[in-house]
Structures are given as C-alpha cells and as structure tokens.
C-alpha positions in Angstrom: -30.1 16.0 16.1 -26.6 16.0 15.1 -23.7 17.9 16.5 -20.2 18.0 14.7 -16.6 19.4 15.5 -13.2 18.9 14.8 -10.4 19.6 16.1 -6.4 18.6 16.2 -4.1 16.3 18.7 -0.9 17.7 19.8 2.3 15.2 17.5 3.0 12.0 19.6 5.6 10.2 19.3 5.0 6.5 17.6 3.2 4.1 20.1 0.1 3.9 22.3 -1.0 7.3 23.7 -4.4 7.9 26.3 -6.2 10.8 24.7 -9.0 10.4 26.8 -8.7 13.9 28.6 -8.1 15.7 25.1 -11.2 14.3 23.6 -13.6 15.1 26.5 -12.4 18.8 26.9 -13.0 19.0 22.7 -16.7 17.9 23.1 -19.4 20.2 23.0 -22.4 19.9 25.6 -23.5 17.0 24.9 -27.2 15.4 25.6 -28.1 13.5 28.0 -28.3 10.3 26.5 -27.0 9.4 22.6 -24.2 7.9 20.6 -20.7 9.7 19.9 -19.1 8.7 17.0 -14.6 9.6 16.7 -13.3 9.3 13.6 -9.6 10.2 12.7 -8.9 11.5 9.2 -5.5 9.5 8.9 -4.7 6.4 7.2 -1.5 6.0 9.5 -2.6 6.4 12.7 -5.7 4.6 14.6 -7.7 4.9 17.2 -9.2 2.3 20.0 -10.2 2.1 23.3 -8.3 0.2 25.8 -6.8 -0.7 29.2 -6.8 3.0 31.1 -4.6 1.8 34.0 -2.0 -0.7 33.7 1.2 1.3 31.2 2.4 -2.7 30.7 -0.4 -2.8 28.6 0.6 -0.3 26.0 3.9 -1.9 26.2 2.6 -4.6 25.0 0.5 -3.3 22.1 3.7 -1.7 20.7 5.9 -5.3 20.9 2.8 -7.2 19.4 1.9 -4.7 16.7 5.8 -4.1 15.8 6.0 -8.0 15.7 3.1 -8.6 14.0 3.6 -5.9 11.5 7.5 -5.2 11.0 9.5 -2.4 8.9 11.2 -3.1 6.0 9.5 -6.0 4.8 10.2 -7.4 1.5 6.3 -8.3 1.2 5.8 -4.5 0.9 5.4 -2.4 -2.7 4.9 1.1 -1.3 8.0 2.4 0.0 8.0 5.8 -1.1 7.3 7.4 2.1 9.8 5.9 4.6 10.4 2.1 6.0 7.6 2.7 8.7 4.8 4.2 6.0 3.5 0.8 4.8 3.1 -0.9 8.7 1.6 2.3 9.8 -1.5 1.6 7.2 -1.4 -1.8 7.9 -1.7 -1.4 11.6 -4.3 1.3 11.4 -6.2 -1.4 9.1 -6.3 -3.3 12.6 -7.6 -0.8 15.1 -9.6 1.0 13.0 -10.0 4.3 12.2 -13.3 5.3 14.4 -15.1 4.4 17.3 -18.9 4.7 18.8 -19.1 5.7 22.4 -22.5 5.7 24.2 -23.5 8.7 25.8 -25.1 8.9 29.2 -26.0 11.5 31.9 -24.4 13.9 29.6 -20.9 12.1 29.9 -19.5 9.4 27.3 -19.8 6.0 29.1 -17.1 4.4 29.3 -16.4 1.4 31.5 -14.1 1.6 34.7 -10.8 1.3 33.5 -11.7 2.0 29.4 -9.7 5.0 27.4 -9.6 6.5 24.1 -6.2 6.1 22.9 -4.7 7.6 20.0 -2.5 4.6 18.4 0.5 6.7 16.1 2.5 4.1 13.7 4.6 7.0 12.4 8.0 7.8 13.9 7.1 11.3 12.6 3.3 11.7 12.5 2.2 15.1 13.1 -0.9 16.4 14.5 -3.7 14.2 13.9 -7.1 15.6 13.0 -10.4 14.2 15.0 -13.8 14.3 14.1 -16.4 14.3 16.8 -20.1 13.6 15.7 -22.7 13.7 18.7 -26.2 12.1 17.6 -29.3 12.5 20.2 
C-alpha cells in the first residue's frame, strides 16, 4: 500500500536548516514497518540528512558548498534569474533532491544524531513544497 501527501515549508533563509520536526508532524499514521520516500519539487533547494547536533556542522556545509560552488562565475550561461540562480541548481545537483527513510515501530528510523535538513541555495527561496510517499 501506498500513502501520499504534500505539504509546504515555511521560507528559510539560504543555508542549512533541520526540518526534522516539520516533516514528522506532516506524516500521516504511518505502518509499522516500510520505506518513506521525501522528495522536494525544487531544482534550487535540496534535501539530505545530516549531523542533528553539532550547529559547526552546518557552518561548515555553507563555507564548503559556497566554496565549492561560488556566485558570479564566469563558467555560468544562465544568469537570468539572479547571481545565486545557477549555484543553487548546481548545489541541489549535489544533495539531491529526495531521500528514503526506513520506517520502524511506526516511527522513521533515523540514527542517533541523523536529521532531515532542508538545504536552501536561494537568498530568496520561498516556501518549498515536499512530497511524502509512505510504502508498506
């Protein structure tokens, strides 16, 4: 059986944000064991699971990523939609855009210190649409 809803994050500012709590109180019941897939329906924004406890951590994704992927590149031919458009899609590319979570006990299963983080590359990025899909 299959069970699908969607439903919208609250804007965040760009960076590295534990969406953990938002995601679980947007699940329906769910079984006792089975998979749940999250997919986010936005080619400039990500999604990943991650260090829970330690905030140097996501301070650290954002120098890397920024880094790795700056604004304002000459290597870049879409430019249409600001200087941080092109890295956003670029870094989504690298953290994906959905994520399988077991499900046990009626609970996702994650590990000890694992969150869901929403990862926003936009300086302006809106409300992001999520897409929960429980199979049992």
């Amino acid at each position: 059986m299959v069970q699908q809803t969607e439903f919208s994050l609250p804007p965040f500012k760009r960076g590295f944000h534990l969406i953990t709590d938002i995601v679980k109180d947007n699940l329906p019941d769910l079984p006792q064991t089975g998979v749940m897939h999250l997919f986010i329906k936005h080619t400039s924004a990500g999604i990943c699971i991650n260090e829970n406890s330690a905030a140097e951590v996501l301070s650290d994704f954002n120098t890397f990523f920024n880094k790795l992927v700056p604004e304002g590149s000459e290597l870049y031919e879409h430019s249409e939609e600001g200087k941080d458009d092109m890295p956003a899609h670029i870094k989504s590319v690298l953290t994906g855009t959905s994520l399988q979570i077991p499900i046990s006990g009626k609970r996702i299963n994650l590990g000890t210190w694992q969150g869901i983080y929403l990862c926003e590359f936009r300086n302006n990025g809106g409300s992001r649409k999520l897409v929960v899909s429980i199979v049992s």
